[in-house]
Structures are given as structure tokens and as C-alpha cells.
C-alpha positions in Angstrom: 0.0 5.0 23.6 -0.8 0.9 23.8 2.3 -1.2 23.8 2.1 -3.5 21.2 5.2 -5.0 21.3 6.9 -7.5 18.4 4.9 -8.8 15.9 4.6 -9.9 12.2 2.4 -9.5 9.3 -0.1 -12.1 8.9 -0.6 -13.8 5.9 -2.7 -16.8 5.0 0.5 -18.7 3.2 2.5 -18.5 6.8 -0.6 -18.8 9.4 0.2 -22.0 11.1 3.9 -20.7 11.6 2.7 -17.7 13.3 0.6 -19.7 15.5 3.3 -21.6 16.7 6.2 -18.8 16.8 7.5 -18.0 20.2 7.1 -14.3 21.3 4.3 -13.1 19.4 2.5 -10.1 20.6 0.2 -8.9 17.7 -0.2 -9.6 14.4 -1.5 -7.0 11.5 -4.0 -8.5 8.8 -4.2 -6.8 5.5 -7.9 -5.4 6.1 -9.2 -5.7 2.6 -8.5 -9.5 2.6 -10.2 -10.3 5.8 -14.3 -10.4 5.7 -15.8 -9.5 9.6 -18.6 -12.4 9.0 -15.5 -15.1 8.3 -12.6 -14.3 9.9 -10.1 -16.8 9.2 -9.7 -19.7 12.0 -6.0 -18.6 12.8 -7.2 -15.0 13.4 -9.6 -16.2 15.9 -7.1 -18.2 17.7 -4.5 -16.1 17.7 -7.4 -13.7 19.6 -8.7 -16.3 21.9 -4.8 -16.6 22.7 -4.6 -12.4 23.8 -2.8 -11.8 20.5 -3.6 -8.4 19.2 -4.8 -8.2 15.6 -4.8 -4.4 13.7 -6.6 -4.3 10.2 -4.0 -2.5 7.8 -5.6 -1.1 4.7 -4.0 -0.7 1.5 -7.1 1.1 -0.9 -8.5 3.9 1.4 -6.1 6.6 -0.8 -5.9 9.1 1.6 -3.8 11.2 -0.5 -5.9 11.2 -3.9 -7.8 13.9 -4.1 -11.0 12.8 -3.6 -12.5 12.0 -0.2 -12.7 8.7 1.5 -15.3 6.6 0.1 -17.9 6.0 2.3 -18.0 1.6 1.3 -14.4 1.9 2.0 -14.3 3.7 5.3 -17.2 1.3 6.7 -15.7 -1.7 6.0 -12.3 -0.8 7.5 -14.5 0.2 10.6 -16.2 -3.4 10.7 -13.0 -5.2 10.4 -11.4 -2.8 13.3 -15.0 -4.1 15.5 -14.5 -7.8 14.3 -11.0 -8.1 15.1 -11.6 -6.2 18.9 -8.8 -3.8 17.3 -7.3 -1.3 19.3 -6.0 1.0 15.8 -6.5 0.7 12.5 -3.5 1.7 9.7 -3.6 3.0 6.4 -1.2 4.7 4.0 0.1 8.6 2.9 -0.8 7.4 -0.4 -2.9 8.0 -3.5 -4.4 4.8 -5.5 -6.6 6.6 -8.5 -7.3 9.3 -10.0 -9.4 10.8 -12.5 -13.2 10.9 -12.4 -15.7 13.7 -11.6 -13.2 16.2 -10.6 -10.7 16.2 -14.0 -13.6 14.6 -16.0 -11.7 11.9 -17.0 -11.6 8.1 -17.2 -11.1 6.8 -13.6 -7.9 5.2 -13.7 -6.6 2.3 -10.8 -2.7 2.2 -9.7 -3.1 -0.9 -8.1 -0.3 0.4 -6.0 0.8 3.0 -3.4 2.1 6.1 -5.2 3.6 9.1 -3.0 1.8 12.4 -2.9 3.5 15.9 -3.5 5.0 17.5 -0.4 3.3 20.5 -1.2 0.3 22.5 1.0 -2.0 21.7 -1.5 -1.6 18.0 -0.8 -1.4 18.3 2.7 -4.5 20.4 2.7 -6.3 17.1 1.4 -4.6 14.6 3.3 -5.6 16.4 6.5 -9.1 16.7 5.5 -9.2 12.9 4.6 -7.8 12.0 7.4 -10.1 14.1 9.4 -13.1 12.3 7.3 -11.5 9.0 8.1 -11.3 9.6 11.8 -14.7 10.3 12.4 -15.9 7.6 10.8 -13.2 5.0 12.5 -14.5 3.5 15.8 -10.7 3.0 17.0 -7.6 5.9 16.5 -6.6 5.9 12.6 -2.3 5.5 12.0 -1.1 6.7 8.5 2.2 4.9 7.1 5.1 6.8 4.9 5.3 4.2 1.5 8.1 3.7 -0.8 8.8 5.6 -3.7 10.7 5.0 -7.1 9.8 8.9 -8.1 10.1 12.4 -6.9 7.5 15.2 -7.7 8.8 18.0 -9.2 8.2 21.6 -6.9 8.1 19.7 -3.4 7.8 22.3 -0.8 8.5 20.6 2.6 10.6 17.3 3.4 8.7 13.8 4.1 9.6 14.9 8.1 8.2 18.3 7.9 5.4 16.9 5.8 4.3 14.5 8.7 5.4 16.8 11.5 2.6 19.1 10.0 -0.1 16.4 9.7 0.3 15.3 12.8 -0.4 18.6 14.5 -3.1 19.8 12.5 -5.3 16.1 12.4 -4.1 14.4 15.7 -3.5 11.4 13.8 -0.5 8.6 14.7 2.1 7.5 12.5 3.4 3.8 11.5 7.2 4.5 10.5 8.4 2.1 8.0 11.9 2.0 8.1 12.1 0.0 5.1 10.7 2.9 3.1 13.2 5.3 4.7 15.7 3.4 3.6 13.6 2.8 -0.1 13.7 7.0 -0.6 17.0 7.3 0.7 18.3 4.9 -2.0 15.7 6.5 -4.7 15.3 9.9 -3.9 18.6 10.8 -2.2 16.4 11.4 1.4 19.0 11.0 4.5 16.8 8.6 7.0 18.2 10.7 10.0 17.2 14.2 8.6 13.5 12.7 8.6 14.2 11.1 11.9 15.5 14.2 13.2 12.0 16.5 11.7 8.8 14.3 12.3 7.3 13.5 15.6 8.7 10.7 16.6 5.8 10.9 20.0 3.0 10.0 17.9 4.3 7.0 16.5 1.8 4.2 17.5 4.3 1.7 15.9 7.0 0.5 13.3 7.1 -1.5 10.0 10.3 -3.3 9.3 10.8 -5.2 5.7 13.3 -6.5 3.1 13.6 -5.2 -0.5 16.4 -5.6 -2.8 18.5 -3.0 -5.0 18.9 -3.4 -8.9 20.0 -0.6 -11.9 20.4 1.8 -8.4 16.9 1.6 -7.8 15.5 -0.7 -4.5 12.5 -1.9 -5.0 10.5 -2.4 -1.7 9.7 -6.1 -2.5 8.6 -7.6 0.9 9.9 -10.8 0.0 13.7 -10.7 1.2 15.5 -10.7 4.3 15.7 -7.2 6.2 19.4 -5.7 5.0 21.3 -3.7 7.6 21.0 -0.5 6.5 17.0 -1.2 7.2 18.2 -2.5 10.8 20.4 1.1 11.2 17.5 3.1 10.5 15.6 1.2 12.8 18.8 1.2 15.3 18.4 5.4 15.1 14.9 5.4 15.7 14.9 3.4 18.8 17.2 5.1 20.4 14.9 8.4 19.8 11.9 6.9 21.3 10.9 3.9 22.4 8.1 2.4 19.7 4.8 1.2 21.0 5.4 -1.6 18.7 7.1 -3.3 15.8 6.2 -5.7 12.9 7.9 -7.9 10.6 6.2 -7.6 6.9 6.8 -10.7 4.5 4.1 -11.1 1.7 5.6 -13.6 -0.5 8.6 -15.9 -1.0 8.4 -16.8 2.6 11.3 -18.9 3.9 11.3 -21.8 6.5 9.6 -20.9 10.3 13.2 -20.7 11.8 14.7 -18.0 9.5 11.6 -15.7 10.0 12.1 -16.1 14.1 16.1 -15.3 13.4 14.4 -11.9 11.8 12.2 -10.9 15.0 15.5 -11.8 17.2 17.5 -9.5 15.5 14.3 -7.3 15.7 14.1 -7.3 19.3 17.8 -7.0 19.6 18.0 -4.1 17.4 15.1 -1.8 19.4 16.9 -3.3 22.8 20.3 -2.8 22.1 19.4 1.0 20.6 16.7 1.9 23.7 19.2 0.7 26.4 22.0 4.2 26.0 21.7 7.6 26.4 18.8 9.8 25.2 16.6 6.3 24.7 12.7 7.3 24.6 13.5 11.2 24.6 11.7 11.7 21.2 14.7 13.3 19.6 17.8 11.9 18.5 19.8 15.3 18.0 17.9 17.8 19.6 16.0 19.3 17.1 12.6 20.2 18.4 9.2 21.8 16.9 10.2 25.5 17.4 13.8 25.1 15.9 13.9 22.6 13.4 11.1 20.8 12.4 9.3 23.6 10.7 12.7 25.3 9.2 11.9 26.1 5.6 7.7 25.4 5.6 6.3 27.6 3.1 4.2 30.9 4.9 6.3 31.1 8.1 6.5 28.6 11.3 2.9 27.5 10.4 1.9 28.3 6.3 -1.9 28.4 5.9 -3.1 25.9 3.6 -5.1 26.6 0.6 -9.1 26.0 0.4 -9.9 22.8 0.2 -11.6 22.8 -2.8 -8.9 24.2 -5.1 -6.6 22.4 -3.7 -8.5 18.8 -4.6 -8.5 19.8 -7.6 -5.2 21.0 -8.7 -4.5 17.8 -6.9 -6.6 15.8 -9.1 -5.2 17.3 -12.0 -1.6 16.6 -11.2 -2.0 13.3 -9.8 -4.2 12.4 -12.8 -1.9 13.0 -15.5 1.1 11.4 -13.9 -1.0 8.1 -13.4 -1.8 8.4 -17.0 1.6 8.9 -18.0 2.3 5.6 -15.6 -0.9 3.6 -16.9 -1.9 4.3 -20.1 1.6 6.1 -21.8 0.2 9.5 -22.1 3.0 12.2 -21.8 4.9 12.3 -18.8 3.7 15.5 -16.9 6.4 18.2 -17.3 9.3 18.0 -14.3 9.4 14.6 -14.0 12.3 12.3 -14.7 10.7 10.0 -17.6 13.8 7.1 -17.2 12.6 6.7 -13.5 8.6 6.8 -14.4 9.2 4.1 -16.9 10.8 2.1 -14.1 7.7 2.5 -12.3 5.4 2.4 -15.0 7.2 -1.6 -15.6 7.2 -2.2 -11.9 2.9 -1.4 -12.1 2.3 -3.4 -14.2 4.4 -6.5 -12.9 2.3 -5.9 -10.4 -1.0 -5.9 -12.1 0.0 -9.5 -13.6 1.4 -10.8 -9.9 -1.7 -9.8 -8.2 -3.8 -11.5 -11.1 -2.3 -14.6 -11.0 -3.3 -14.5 -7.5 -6.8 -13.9 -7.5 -7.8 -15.8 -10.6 -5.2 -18.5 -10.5 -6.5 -20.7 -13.3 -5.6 -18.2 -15.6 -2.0 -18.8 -15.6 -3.0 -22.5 -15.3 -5.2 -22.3 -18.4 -2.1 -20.1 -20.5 1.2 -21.8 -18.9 4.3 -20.2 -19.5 2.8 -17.5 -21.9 0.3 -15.6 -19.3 3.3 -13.2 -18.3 3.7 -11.8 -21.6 -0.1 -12.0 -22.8 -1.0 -9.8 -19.4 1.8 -7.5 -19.9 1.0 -7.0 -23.1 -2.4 -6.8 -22.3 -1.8 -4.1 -19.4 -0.1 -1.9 -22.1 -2.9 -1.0 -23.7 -5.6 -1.2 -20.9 -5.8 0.7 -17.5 -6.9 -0.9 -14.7 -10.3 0.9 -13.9 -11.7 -1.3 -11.4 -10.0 -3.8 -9.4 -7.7 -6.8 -9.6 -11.0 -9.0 -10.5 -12.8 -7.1 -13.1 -9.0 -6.6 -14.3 -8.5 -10.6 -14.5 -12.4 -10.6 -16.4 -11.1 -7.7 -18.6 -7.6 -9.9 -19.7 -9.8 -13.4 -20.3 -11.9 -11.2 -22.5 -9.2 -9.5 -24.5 -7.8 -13.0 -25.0 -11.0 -14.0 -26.6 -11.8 -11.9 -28.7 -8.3 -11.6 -30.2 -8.8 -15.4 -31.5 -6.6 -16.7 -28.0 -5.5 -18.8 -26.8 -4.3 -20.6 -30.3 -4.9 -24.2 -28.7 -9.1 -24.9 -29.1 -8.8 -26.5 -25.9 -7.5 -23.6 -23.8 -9.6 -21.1 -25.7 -12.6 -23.3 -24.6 -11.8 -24.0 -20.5 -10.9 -20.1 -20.2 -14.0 -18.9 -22.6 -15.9 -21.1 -19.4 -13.6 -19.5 -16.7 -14.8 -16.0 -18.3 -18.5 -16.8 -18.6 -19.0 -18.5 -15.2 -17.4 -15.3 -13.8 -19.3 -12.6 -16.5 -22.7 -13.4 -16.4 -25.6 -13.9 -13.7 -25.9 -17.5 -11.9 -27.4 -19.6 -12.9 -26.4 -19.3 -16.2 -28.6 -22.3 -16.9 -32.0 -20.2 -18.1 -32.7 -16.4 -18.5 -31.9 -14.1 -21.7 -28.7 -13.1 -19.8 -27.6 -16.5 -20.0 -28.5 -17.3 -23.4 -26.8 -14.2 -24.8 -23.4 -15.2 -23.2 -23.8 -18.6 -24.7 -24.7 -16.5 -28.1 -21.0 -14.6 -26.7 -19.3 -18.2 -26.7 -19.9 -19.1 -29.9 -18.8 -16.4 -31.5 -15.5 -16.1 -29.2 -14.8 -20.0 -30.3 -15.3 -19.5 -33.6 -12.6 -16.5 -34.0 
């Protein structure tokens, strides 16, 4: 497997730092915000330089229960080709549900939400996966996410669960300490059990992050320094196996240059200090191998049989439908569930929603001011995302509007502008298009 060594995530707000950091092997780029025709001038640098740059996705939804869209797939591919990566990275994940196989509204998370650790799920996982690979020019790596909630009826662990896709698809894993440590704090899951059951061989490399830990629940912010108990996970699974690679994530709040190079020392330290005693790059901490341990307990014997694919997408859809209901548009919460933790996540969705909003259609906040939190929020409770964060910010301009808002005339006129230069066709200047949204405007100004 390609040594990658240390790295960090790159984001635009810290690109000139990670140009000049010391010790910089590879950088990952979140692959839906890089276009192939434009890559950003840092990106190219840090190439020219011999940096490595891996495209990590975060929309694929390998774990919904439809397949990989075809748009989605190519595009990852052409980023993989622009960027001369040697892997790409996604997540173990779902992102939507509903649509053509519950005949429901399609509904958008907007976030990573965990799948059941049941055969039915990892029946579809391993046929996405299996869609995703073949249509990938470079080997595909699937990441283990965060979680504030637990399915009900789980039949496997998160190690047995990844054990098993990894023998029956081939694929390689990124191991995110960070969300070890997330579900051992939320869902009671010992790090080193996991450790001890997944295949620690395939890993093609490692995620480290901060979070922070409030009401009992630690939310996986990305935008704090890495605690210890993230660096003792980390500390376990170097001295396991040796990892091809491992990254630094930060996506906001970023401190000064110096503190994030303090992070990558400790980093480094951590994997050295781990790899250099006994049993370092063995691939199991405690001896507990495929034929003894890993498998113990998998439903149908050392290997169960999964189900037909086709029933299982769609008991699938079903479940994973109704619980992003219940998260998204307060429909009951689906029966097993634990309804104080889904309201935690259901609030955490939607602070989301309104943080990732404000970041692509940042005139919003600047038109509202200090009440654009609690219009969006309010907003989101009613609405589902059913598209993405852009139609989203179109859908809140236009539910301001025609409830009469903002109160000040002058607001209500600059974002009734914002939302017709962004609604209608360009140039807005002639056509019936354009003179019905003008016909639009006058009525929105007049409520």
C-alpha cells in the first residue's frame, strides 16, 4: 500500500499556511469543492512541489440505499485524474433518502448519518461500493463517521461490520480515530474492541480530529484541538500496524500556523513513539485474528449470506427513510430509537443547514444581521432540505419574502434582488422569464 505519510486537510481559509508548513507530505481536498477545470493555485503548487493530493468526498452516500449516482461517481473520478491522485475516499454513510424506492419526497441530511450494522445494509454497501470501484480510475477508501445515534436491532459491531466489507469488496479503509473516540463517548463502543476486529492491513490511512463533549454527548466538530483520548486511540492503532498515512482535519475556527504544526508534531510523535515497541506493524494488537475473533457472533455462521439485493435496498430505504423524516421534517421517531438523542441530532442538522448556508450565500446573513440564525432555524423547521445547500439558501430568501420579511423595506429589497439574480434565467434584462420575476418582485415588496 503507498506511503503517504503526515499530512493535513486542505482548506481554502488555511492554504497559504500549508504551503509554507514544514513536513508536509500530502494534503486531502474535499472533492466536491474542488472543480478539475480550476484547481485552485495552491493545489497546483503544492503538486508541482511532489505533495500528494487525495479528493475526499462527502455526498456519494454509499450507505443509502440507492446506488451511486452516475453525475456523482464521474465527477469524483475527474477530480481523482486532475489531481494525479493515487486514491480517492468517501464515507460508510447515507446522505438521503426517500424517492423512487419508498415513493416518497426525497429528503437531504446534509450530513453523514451511520447505517445499521445489519446484513441488509452491508448487502448494499458492498454492492455500492463495488458500483463505485468500477467506475473510480484510482483504488476507492471508505471512512467510519461519527454518530450521535444508535440503530435499534444491530447485528454485528462497527469492527465486524468493516472486517466483512473489506473481504467481500476488496476495498481500503480510512480509520478516523476521532470518530472511535465520537461512538465510544455516544454509543458506549470500546475503541480497542474495534481495533482488535477490523482489518487493520487494509488501511490505506488515518484521520485524526478535535471535537468537544457537552450534555455527555461529543460532537465531532473539527474545529478544536485533538484531546488525548483521540491521541490514545491513535497511540493503539499504531502500534497494531504501521498506517500508510495520516492527516490532520480542521474545517473551521482555525488557529495561528504554529499551533496547527504543534498538532502534526504530536502527530508524528504519537505514530513513532507507538510503532517503535513490540508487536508494531503486526496488524493485531491482541491477537485476535479472522478465524477466532473477528467474525465471533456474525449472524449465519463464520460467513452469514447476505440477503438479495433488491429486498434489502428496500427495507433499507424504508428504515433509513423514516428516521431522516423523523430527523428532518418531525415525523414520528421510528420505533426503537432513543427520541432524547434524535432530537440532539435533529438540532445539531439543522445548525448545520444554517452554518453551511451562511457559507455559500454569505450575503444572506449580511443582508438579515443578527436575526439570520433564528429566521433559518425557524425556517429549517418546517422545510427539508430536498436539494442542496444552494437551492436550500434560494428556498430560505424565498420563504422570507413571501412572509412579508424582512420588516426593514430596505433589506426586503437587496435580498428580493439577491433572490432574483439567483432564481431566474440571465439576463434578466428581456424575455417573459424575466418579466414574470419582476411581476414576482412587486408583489413580494408589496407584502
Amino acid at each position: 500500500m503507498r506511503r503517504l505519510g503526515t499530512g493535513i486537510g486542505w482548506r481554502p481559509e488555511i492554504a497559504d499556511a500549508v504551503e509554507a508548513m514544514p513536513g508536509i507530505d500530502w494534503v486531502e481536498a474535499v472533492a466536491e469543492n474542488v472543480c478539475p477545470g480550476h484547481l485552485p493555485d495552491s493545489l497546483l503548487r503544492l503538486r508541482e512541489r511532489g505533495v500528494t493530493v487525495v479528493p475526499h468526498g462527502v455526498s456519494l452516500g454509499l450507505g443509502g440505499a440507492d446506488r451511486p449516482d452516475e453525475g456523482r461517481l464521474t465527477a469524483l473520478a475527474e477530480r481523482a485524474l486532475a489531481l494525479g491522485s493515487p486514491l480517492v475516499t468517501e464515507h460508510i454513510a447515507f446522505v438521503r433518502a426517500g424517492g423512487d424506492l419508498t415513493a416518497t419526497q426525497p429528503l437531504e441530511a446534509g450530513h453523514l448519518l451511520p447505517v445499521p450494522r445489519t446484513r441488509d445494509a452491508l448487502a448494499v454497501l458492498c454492492e455500492n461500493v463495488r458500483i463505485a470501484q468500477d467506475a473510480l480510475p484510482v483504488p476507492l477508501a471508505v471512512e467510519n463517521i461519527a454518530a450521535l445515534i444508535s440503530w435499534p436491532g444491530e447485528e454485528m459491531t462497527e469492527g465486524q461490520f468493516l472486517y466483512e466489507l473489506v473481504e467481500r469488496t476488496g476495498v481500503r479503509l480510512l480509520i478516523d480515530v476521532a470518530n472511535l473516540h465520537t461512538n465510544h463517548v455516544n454509543r458506549g463502543e470500546d475503541p480497542a474492541k474495534a481495533l482488535d476486529e477490523l482489518p487493520v492491513e487494509a488501511i490505506a490511512y488515518v484521520h485524526v480530529a478535535g471535537g468537544f463533549e457537552r450534555a455527555g454527548v461529543w460532537h465531532d466538530s473539527h474545529a478544536h484541538p485533538v484531546p488525548e483520548p483521540v491521541l490514545a486511540i491513535l497511540a493503539d492503532l499504531a502500534s497494531r500496524v504501521t498506517p500508510p498515512g495520516v492527516l490532520l482535519e480542521r474545517d473551521e475556527n482555525f488557529p495561528e500556523p504554529a499551533e496547527l504544526e504543534r498538532e502534526l508534531d504530536t502527530i508524528r510523535a504519537t505514530v513513532w513513539g507507538a510503532g517503535s515497541g513490540p508487536g508494531a506493524g503486526s496488524g493485531s494488537g491482541s491477537g485476535v485474528g479472522p478465524a477466532d475473533g473477528r467474525r465471533a457472533g456474525l449472524p449465519g455462521g463464520p460467513r452469514g449470506e447476505l440477503p438479495p439485493t433488491a429486498a434489502a435496498r428496500q427495507r433499507t430505504a424504508l428504515a433509513q427513510a423514516a428516521l431522516l423524516s423523523a430527523l428532518v421534517a418531525g415525523t414520528p421517531v421510528p420505533e426503537g430509537f432513543d427520541r432524547v438523542r434524535l432530537k440532539v441530532q435533529s438540532q445539531a442538522l439543522a445548525a448545520k443547514r444554517a452554518d453551511v448556508v451562511a457559507k455559500v450565500a454569505p450575503e444572506l446573513p449580511g443582508i438579515l444581521g443578527a436575526a439570520y440564525r433564528a429566521d433559518f432555524l425557524a425556517y429549517a423547521q418546517s422545510r427539508p432540505m430536498t436539494g442542496g445547500y444552494r437551492l436550500d439558501a434560494l428556498g430560505f430568501a424565498e420563504y422570507l419574502l413571501l412572509a412579508g420579511r424582512p420588516g426593514d423595506a430596505d433589506a426586503r429589497g437587496r435580498l428580493s434582488d439577491w433572490w432574483l439574480e439567483r432564481s431566474g434565467p440571465a439576463p434578466l434584462s428581456r424575455g417573459p422569464a424575466a418579466r414574470l420575476l419582476r411581476a414576482t418582485r412587486r408583489v413580494l415588496l408589496r407584502r
